[in-house]
C-alpha positions as CSV (number, residue, x, y, z in Angstrom):
1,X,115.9,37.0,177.6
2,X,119.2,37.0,176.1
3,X,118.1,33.9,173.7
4,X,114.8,35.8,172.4
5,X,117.0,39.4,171.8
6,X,119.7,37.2,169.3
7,X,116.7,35.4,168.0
8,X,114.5,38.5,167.0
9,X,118.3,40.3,165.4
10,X,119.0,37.0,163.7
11,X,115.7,36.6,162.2
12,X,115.5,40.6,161.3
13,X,118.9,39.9,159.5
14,X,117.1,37.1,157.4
15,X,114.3,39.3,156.6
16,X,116.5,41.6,155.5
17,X,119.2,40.0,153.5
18,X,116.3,38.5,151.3
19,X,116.7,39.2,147.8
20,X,113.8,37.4,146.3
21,X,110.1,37.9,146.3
22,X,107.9,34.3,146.1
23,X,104.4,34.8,144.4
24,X,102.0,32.2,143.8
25,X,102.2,31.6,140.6
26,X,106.2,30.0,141.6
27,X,107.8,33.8,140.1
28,X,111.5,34.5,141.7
29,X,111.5,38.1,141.0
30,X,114.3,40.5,142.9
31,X,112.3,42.4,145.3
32,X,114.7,45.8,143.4
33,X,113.0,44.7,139.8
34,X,110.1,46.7,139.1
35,X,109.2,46.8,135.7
36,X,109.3,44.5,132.6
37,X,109.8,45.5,129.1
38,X,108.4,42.5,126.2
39,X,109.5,43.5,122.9
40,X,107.7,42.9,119.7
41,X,108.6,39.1,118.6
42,X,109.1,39.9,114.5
43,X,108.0,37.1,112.5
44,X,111.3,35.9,111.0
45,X,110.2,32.4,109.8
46,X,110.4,31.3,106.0
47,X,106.7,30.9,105.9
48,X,104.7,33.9,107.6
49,X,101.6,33.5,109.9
50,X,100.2,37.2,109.6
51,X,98.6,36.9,113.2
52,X,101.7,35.3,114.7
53,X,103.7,37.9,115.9
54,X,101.6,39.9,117.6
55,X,99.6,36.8,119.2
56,X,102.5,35.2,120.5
57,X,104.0,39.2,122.0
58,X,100.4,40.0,123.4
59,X,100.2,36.3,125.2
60,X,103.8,37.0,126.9
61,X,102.6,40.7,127.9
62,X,99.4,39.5,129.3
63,X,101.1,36.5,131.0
64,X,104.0,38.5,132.8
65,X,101.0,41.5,134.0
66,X,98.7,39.0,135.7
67,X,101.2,37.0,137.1
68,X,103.7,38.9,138.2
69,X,103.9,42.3,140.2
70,X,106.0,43.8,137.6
71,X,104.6,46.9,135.5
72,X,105.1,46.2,131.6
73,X,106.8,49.5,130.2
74,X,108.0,50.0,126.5
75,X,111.3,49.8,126.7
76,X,114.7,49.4,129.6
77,X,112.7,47.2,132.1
78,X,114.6,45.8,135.0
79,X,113.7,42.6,133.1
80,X,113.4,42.4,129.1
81,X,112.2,40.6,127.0
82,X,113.4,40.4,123.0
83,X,112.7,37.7,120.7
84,X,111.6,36.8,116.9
85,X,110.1,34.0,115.3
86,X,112.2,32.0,113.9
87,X,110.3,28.5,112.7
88,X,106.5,28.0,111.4
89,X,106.6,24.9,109.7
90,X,104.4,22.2,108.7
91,X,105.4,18.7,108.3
92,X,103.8,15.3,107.6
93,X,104.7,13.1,110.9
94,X,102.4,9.8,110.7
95,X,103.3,8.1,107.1
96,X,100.7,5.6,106.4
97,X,101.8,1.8,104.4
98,X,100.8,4.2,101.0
99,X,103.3,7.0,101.6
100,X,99.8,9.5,102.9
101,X,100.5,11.0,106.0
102,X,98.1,10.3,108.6
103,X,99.2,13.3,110.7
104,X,100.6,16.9,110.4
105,X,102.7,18.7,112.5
106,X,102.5,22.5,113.0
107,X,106.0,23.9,114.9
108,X,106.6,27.3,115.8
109,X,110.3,28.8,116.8
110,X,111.4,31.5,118.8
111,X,115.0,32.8,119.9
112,X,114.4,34.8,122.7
113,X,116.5,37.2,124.8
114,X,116.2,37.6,128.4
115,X,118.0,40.3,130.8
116,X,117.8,40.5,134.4
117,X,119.6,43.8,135.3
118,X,119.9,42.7,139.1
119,X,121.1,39.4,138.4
120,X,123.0,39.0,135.1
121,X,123.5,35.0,136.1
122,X,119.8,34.7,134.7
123,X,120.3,36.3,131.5
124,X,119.9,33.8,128.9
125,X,119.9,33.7,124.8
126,X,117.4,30.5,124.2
127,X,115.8,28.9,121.5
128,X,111.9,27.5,122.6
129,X,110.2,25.6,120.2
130,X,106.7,23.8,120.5
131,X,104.5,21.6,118.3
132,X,100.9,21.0,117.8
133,X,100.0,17.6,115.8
134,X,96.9,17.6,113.6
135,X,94.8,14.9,111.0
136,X,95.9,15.4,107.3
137,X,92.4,14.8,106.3
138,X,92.1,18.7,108.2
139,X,92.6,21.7,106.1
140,X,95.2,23.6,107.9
141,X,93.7,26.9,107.5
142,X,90.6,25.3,109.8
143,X,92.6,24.3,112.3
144,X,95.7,26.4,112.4
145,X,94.0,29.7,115.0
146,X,93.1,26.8,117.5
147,X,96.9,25.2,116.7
148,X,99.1,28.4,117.4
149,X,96.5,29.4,120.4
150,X,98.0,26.1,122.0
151,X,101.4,26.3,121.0
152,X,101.2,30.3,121.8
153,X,100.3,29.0,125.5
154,X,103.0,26.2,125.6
155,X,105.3,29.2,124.3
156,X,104.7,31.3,127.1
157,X,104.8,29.0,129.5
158,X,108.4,28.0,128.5
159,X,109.4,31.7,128.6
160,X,107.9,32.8,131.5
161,X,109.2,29.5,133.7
162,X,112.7,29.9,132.2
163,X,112.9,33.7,133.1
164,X,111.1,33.8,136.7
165,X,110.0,30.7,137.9
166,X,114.0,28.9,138.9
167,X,112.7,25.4,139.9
């Protein structure tokens, strides 16, 4: 009788002294954060895609509300998100034996900001950059929504693993 008492307290104080809530989508989220605030990512680069910017923001917003029990508010989440884009370039990468490239390379940038006011040893001040290859006989004006749809979605799978998802 004595064995099942201590192991009902020792497993109450377990229960208890849990900080963390697991989802299925692999989020670590302190059971205490509530609410996540995703600033507007300003378009920063040297060459502007007008769509960018609020592509890239609405991806994260949507991402962090289906996935997470967290409720998106404006501004002083428990968790926040701030960020700019910083890179959209475009770059030949496959150089054929007559100096055409074969292949382009579209690369977007972002610096991004994270704060965790219930556990400041997550906080981080990162730099995510992804890259989406493409033929050079393609205009990139056909190709590039499809492009930074991809590289949106790489994006925000970076951010979202390196702020809730510690594996």
């Amino acid at each position: 009788m004595i064995k099942n008492g201590l192991l009902v307290v020792v497993l109450a104080l377990v229960a208890t002294g849990c900080s963390l809530n697991y989802s299925f989508t692999g989020a670590s989220i302190p059971l205490d954060a509530k609410t996540i605030s995703i600033g507007y990512f300003p378009n920063e680069a040297p060459l502007v895609n007008p769509n960018l910017s609020s592509s890239l923001t609405d991806a994260l917003r949507d991402r962090f509300s289906s996935q997470t029990r967290l409720d998106l508010v404006n501004s002083n989440g428990d968790l926040a998100i701030e960020g700019r884009i910083t890179g959209y370039t475009i770059q030949p990468t496959a150089i054929q034996g007559n100096d055409v490239a074969a292949q382009n390379r579209l690369t977007i940038t972002v610096k991004v900001t994270f704060t965790n006011k219930f556990d400041e040893s997550q906080n981080f001040d990162e730099t995510f950059s992804r890259f989406e290859d493409y033929s050079s006989s393609q205009d990139i004006n056909s190709v590039q929504d499809d492009l930074v749809s991809r590289i949106n979605e790489a994006l925000v799978d970076d951010i979202f693993n390196k702020s809730v998802v510690n594996w």
